[in-house]
KOLVEX-138355 format. One record per residue (C-alpha): residue in one letter; x, z, y. Coordinates in nm, 2 decimals, m for minus. Each point is the difference from the previous one (the first is absolute). Layout:
+-----+--------+--------+--------+
| res |      X |      Z |      Y |
+-----+--------+--------+--------+
|   A |      X |      Z |      Y |
...
+-----+--------+--------+--------+
end
This chain:
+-----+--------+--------+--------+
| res |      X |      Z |      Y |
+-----+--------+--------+--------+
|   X |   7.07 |  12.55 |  10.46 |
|   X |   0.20 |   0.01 |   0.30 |
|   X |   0.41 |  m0.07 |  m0.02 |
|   X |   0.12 |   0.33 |   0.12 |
|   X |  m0.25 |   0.12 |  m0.33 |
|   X |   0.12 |  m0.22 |  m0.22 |
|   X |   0.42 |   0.08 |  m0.01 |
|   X |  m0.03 |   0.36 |  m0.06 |
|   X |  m0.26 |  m0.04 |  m0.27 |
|   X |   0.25 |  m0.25 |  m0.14 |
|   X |   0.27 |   0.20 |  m0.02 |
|   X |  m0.20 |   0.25 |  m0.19 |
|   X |  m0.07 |  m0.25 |  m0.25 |
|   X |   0.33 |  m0.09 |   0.00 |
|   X |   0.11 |   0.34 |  m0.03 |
|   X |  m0.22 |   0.07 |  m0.32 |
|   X |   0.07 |  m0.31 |  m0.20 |
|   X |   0.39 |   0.05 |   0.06 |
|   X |  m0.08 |   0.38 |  m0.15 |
|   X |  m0.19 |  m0.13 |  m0.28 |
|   X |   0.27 |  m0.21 |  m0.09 |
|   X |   0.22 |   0.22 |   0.01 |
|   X |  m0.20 |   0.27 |  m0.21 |
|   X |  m0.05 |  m0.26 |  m0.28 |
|   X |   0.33 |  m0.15 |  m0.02 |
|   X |   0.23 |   0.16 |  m0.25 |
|   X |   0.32 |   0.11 |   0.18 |
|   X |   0.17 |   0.09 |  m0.27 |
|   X |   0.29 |  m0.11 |  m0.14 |
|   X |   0.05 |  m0.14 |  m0.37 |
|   X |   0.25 |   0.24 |  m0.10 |
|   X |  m0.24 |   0.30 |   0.10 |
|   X |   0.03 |   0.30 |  m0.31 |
|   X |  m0.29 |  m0.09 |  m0.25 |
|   X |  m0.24 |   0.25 |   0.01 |
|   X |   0.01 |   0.30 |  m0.26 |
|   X |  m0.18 |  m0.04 |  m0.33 |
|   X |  m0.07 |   0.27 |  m0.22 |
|   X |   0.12 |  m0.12 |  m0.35 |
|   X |  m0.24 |   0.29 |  m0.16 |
|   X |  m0.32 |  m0.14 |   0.19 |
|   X |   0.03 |  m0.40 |  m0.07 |
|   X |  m0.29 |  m0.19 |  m0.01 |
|   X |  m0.09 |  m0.21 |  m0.37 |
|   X |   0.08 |  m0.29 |   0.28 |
|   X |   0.31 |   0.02 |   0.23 |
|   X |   0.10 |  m0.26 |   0.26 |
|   X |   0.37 |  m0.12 |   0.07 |
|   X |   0.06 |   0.20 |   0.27 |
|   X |  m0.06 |   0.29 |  m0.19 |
|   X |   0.23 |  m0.08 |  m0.25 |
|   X |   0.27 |  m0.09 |   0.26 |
|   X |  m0.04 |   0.34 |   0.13 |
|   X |   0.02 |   0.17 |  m0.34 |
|   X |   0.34 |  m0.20 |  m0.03 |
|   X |   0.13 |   0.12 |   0.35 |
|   X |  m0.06 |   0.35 |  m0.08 |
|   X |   0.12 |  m0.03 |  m0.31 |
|   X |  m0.26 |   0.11 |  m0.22 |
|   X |  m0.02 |   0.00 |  m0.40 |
|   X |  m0.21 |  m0.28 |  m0.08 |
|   X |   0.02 |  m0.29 |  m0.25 |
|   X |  m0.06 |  m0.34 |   0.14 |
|   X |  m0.07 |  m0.22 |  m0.24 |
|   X |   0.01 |  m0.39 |   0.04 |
|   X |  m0.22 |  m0.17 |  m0.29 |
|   X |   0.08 |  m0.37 |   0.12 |
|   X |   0.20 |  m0.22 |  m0.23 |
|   X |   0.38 |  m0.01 |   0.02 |
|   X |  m0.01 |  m0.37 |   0.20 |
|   X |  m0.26 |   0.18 |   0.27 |
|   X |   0.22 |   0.32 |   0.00 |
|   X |   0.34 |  m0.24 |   0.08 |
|   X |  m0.20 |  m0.13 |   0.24 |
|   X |  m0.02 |   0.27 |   0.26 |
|   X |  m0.14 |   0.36 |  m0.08 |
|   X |   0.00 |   0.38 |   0.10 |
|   X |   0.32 |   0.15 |   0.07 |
|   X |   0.03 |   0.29 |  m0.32 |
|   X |  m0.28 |  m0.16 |  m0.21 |
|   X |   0.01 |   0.07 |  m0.34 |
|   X |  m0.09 |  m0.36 |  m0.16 |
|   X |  m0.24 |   0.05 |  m0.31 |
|   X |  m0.17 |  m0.34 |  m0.02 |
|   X |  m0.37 |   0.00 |  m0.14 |
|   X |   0.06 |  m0.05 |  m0.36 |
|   X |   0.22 |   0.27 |  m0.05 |
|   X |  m0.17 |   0.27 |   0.14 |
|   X |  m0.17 |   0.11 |  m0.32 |
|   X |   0.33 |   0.02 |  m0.19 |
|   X |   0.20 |   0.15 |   0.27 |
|   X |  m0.23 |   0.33 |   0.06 |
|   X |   0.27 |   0.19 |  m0.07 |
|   X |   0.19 |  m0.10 |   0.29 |
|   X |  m0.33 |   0.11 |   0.28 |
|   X |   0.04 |   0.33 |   0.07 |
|   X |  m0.28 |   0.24 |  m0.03 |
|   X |   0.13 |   0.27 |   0.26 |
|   X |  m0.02 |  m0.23 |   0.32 |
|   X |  m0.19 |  m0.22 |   0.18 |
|   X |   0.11 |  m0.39 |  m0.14 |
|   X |  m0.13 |  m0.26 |   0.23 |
|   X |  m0.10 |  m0.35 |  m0.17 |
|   X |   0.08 |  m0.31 |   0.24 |
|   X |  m0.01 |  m0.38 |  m0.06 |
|   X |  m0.06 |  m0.30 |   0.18 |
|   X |  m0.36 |   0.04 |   0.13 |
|   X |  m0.13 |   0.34 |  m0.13 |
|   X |  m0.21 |  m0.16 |  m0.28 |
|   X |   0.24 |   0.08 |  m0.29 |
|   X |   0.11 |   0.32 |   0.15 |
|   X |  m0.29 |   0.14 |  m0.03 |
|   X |  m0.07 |  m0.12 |  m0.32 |
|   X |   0.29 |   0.16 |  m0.13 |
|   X |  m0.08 |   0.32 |   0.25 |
|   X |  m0.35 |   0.01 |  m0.24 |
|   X |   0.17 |  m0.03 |  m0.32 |
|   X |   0.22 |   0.27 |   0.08 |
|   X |  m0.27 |   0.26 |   0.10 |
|   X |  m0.17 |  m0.10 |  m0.34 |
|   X |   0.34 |   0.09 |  m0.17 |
|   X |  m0.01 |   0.30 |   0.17 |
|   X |   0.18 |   0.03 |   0.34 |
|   X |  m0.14 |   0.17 |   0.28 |
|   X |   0.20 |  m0.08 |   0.27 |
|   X |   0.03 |  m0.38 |   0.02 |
|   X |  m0.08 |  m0.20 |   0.32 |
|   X |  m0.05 |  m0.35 |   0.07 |
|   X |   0.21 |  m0.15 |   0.31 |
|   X |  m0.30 |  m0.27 |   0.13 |
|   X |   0.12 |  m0.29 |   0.12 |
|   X |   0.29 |  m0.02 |  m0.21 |
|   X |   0.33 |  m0.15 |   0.13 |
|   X |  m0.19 |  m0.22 |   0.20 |
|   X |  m0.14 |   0.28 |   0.23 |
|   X |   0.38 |   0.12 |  m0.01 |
|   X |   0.10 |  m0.27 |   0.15 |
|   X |  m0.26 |  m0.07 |   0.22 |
|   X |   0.06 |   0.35 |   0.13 |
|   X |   0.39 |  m0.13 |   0.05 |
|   X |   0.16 |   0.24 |  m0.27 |
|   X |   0.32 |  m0.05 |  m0.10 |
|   X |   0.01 |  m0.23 |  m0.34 |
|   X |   0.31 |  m0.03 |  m0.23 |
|   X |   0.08 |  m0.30 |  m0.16 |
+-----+--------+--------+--------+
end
C-alpha cells in the first residue's frame, strides 16, 4: 500500500476505535439517580442496586439483615432491620405481611434460606438481595457502622 493510502485509512481506524471507546465507556457519574424499581413487580431475587433505588424513592419495604450482631457492627445497610438467623422463627410477628421484606446477609446464602422459610410460613412477597452486603459494597453503597 502506498503512503498517501495508508494515512487516510489510518485515521479512519483511528477514528472508529476512538468511537468505540467512547460508546463502551460509561460516562456517567457515580451519583447518577438509581433507576426506578417497581416495589409491586420485584423479582424472588433482587440486586443491591435495586434496593438502593427502593431506598431513594422511598418505598415501603422491609430490609431485613439476618447476620449476627458482631457482622451487623461491622458495617451494614443503611435502615436494615437486624433479625439474625436464629430468631427469625420466633420473631414472625415482627415481618410484615402487607409489603415486600427483603432478606440480606453477608453472601446471599442465609438470606435466602430465610427468604424460603418465610414463603413456607406463608409470605408472598419476600425477596432475596444476592450478593448480600458484599455485592453492596462492591457496588460502593453507602455502609453504616
Amino acid at each position: 500500500m502506498t503512503k498517501s493510502r495508508q494515512t487516510p485509512l489510518f485515521l479512519l481506524l483511528s477514528l472508529a476505535i476512538a468511537l468505540l471507546v467512547a460508546a463502551c465507556s460509561s460516562g456517567g457519574s457515580s451519583t447518577a439517580p438509581a433507576a426506578e424499581v417497581d416495589v409491586n413487580a420485584l423479582p424472588d431475587t433482587v440486586t443491591a442496586q435495586q434496593v438502593a433505588a427502593l431506598q431513594e424513592s422511598n418505598a415501603d419495604v422491609l430490609v431485613l439483615d439476618v447476620r449476627e450482631l458482631s457482622e451487623y457492627e461491622a458495617g451494614h445497610i443503611p435502615g436494615v432491620t437486624l433479625m439474625p438467623v436464629g430468631e427469625v422463627a420466633s420473631r414472625l410477628n415482627e415481618i410484615p405481611e402487607d409489603k415486600p421484606v427483603i432478606v440480606t446477609c453477608r453472601s446471599g446464602n442465609r438470606s435466602g434460606q430465610v427468604a424460603n422459610f418465610l414463603r413456607e410460613q406463608g409470605y408472598e412477597n419476600i425477596h432475596n438481595m444476592q450478593g448480600g452486603i458484599l455485592a453492596w459494597e462492591a457496588a460502593g453503597l453507602a455502609v453504616e457502622r
